[in-house]
N, C-alpha and C positions, 0 to 999 in steps of 0.2 A: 318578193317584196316582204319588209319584214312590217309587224307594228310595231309601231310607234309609241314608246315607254313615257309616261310624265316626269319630264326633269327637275332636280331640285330648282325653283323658283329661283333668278337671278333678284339683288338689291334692286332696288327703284326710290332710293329716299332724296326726292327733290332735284335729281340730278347726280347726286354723289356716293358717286361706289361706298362697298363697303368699307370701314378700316382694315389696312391692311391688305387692301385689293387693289389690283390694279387695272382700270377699268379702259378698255381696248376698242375701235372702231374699227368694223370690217367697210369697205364698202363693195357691194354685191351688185350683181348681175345675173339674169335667167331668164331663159326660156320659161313660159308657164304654160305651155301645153302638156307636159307630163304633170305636170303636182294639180294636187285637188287643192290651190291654193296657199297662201303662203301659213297660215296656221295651223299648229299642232292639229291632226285631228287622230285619234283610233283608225288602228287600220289601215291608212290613206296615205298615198306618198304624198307629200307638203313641202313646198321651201324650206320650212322653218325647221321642220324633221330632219327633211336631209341634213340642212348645214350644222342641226346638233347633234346629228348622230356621229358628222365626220368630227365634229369637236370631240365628243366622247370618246372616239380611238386616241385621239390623240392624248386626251386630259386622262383617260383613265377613272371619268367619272360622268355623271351623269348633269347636261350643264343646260341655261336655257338663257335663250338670248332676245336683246329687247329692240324689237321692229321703227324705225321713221312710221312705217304706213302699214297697213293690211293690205295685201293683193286679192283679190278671188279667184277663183280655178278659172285656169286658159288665160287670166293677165301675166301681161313679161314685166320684166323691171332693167333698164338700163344703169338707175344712180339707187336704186335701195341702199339704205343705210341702217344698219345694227349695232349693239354695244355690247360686249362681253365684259362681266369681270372675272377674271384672273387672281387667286393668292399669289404678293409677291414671288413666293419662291415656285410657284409654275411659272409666272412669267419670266424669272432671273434663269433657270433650268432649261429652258428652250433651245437655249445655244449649245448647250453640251460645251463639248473641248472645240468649239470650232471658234473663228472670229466673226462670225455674221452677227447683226441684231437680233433680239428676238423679234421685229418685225418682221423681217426679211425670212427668219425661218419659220413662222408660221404660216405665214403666208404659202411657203411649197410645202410644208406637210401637210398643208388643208389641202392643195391640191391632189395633194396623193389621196390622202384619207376622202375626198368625196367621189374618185375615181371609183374606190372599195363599194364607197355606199350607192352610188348610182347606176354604175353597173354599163349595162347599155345604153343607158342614158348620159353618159359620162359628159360633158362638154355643156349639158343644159343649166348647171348653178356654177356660176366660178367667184372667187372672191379677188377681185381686182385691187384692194389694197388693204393694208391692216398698219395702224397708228394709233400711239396712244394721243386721245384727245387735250385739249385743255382742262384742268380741274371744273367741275362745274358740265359738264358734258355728259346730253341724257339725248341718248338718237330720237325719241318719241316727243319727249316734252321740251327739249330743247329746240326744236326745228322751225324755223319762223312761215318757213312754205313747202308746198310737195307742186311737183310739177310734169303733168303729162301730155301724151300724146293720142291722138287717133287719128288713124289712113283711112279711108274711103276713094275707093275706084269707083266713080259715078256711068262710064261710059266701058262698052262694052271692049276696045282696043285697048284700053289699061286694065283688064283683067289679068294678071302676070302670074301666071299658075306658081314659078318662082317664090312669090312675095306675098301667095293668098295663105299664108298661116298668120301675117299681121296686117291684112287689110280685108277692110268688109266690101265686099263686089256688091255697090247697091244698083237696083236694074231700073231707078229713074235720075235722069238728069236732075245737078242740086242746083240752086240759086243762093251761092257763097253770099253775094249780095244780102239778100234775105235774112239768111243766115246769121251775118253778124250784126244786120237792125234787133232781131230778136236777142242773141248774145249779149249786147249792150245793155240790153236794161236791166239785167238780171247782177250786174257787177255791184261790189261792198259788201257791207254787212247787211248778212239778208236771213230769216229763217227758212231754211228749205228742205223742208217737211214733205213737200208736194214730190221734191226730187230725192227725197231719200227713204231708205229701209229702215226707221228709229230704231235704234238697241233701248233695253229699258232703262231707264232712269237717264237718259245721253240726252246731250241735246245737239239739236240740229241747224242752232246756228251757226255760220260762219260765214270768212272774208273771203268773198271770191276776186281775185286779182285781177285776172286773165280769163277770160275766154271770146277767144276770136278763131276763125276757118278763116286758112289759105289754100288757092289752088295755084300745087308748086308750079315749076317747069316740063315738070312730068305729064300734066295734066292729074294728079290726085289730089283730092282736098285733104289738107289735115287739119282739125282740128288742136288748139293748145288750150290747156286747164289749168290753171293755177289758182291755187287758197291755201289760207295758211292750215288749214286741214279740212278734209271730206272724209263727209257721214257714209257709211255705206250702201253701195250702190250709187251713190250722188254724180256721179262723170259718166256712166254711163247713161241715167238719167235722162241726163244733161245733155248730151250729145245723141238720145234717141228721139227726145222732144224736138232738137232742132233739125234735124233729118226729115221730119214731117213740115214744117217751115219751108224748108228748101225744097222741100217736091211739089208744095202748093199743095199741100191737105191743109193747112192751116196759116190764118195770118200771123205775121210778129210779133203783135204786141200780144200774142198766145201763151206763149211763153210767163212773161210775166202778171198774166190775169191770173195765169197757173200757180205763180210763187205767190203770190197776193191771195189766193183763195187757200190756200196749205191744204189741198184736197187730194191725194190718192187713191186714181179710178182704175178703169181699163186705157186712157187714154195714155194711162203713165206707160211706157213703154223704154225698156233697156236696151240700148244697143247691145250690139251682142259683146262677149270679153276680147275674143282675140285679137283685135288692133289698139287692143290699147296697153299701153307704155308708158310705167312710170320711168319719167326721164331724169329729175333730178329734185333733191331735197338740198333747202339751204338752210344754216347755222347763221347766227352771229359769228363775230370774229373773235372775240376775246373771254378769257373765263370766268369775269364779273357776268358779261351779258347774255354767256350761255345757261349760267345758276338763274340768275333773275328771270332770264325765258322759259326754265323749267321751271320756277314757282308761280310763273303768270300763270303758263299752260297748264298745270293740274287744277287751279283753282276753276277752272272752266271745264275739263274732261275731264270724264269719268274713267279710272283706274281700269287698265285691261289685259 
């Protein structure tokens, strides 16, 4: 494993590539039980490493790309979404003498070139599609929600040795009931300081959409988390508070005395990474409402 060099800083001004650039959407997929997370660190194999190291074979230069979300080591990502900018004439270059798009061939040379970079790991980061966005298109500040998952096998017959790299085998029966009395109250614009790790100067408010447990057909609960962005740490949080609900260590309205008091104890407690799944980030439609969503969203988050 090699370390991991700092690449020239990709544009971020409000949404819009450089002049002259042409500003490219991957969207990604991975395994995170290999990477110490999706961000550059020294050292450390990373999503964010890998997938610009394999750009670097290909660019020929040293390039860095701009995240929907942050993962932590041991989370997967199903819909992550990233932005590269491209000079023109890299992007116009990509086809060579053939007739394919240059989306179409970056797309399989990044396949090859993260084959190079991962090694035995090959299969754990793939990039499932590459388009050029609408003008006005910033994968971080543009995103109106990020959207996840977590599996919980409550009973000892759905322990599926199979599926236990994305599900937590918990060893007391939950009360999904429970579960989503406490979930409920916790929904809108809420500061949740209680549920999250603050970065400095960030703030920890936001809109929580969604969070409700279902127990599928399977018999496993899954939890769904949706907001238009999460503090770090915050889902997992979130879903290790409500696990204590569900076992009857604690009542419902638990929960939200917790967001109400903005106090982080020992009580606070993190479900663990590996079941959870970021599953999908959504955009506006159009490239007046993805510029405008990227001017709302920096006035509110802090630059990363």
């Amino acid at each position: 494993m090699t370390a991991e060099k700092t690449p020239v800083p990709a544009s971020g001004n409000g949404g819009l590539s450089a002049p002259g650039a042409v500003r490219v959407r991957l969207d990604v997929a991975y395994d995170g039980a290999p990477f110490s997370g999706w961000a550059v660190q020294p050292g450390l194999r990373t999503a964010q490493g890998a997938l610009e190291e394999a750009l670097a074979l290909i660019l020929r230069r040293q390039i860095r790309v701009v995240v929907a979300g942050r993962t932590d080591a041991g989370v997967h990502a199903r819909g992550q979404v990233v932005h590269v900018d491209l000079s023109t004439d890299e992007w116009e270059a990509l086809p060579r003498r053939s007739d394919a798009s240059p989306e179409d061939v970056l797309a399989r040379r990044l396949r090859g070139a993260l084959s190079r970079v991962l090694g035995e790991e090959t299969g754990a980061l793939e990039v499932r599609g590459v388009v050029v966005p609408p003008a006005g298109f910033d994968a971080r500040f543009s995103a109106l929600w990020r959207r996840y998952s977590y599996r919980v096998a409550d009973r000892p017959e759905h322990w599926d040795p199979t599926l236990r790299g994305i599900t937590l085998w918990h060893k007391a029966p939950l009360d999904v009931g429970r579960m989503n009395g406490a979930a409920a109250q916790l929904l809108g614009l809420q500061d949740f300081l209680a549920f999250c790790k603050p970065r400095e100067g960030s703030t920890t408010v936001r809109e929580l959409q969604e969070f409700a447990f279902e127990r599928t057909h399977e018999g496993v609960v899954v939890a769904h988390v949706k907001a238009d962005a999460f503090c770090h740490n915050m889902v997992r949080a979130l879903v290790g508070s409500a696990l204590r609900v569900g076992e009857g260590l604690e009542r419902p309205e638990w929960l939200h005395e917790r967001l109400l008091a903005r106090v982080r104890d020992a009580k606070t407690r993190l479900a663990p990474a590996h079941p959870l799944v970021l599953e999908e980030v959504g955009y506006p439609a159009t490239a007046e409402e993805l510029a405008a969503r990227a001017e709302q969203t920096r006035a509110l988050r802090d630059p990363a």
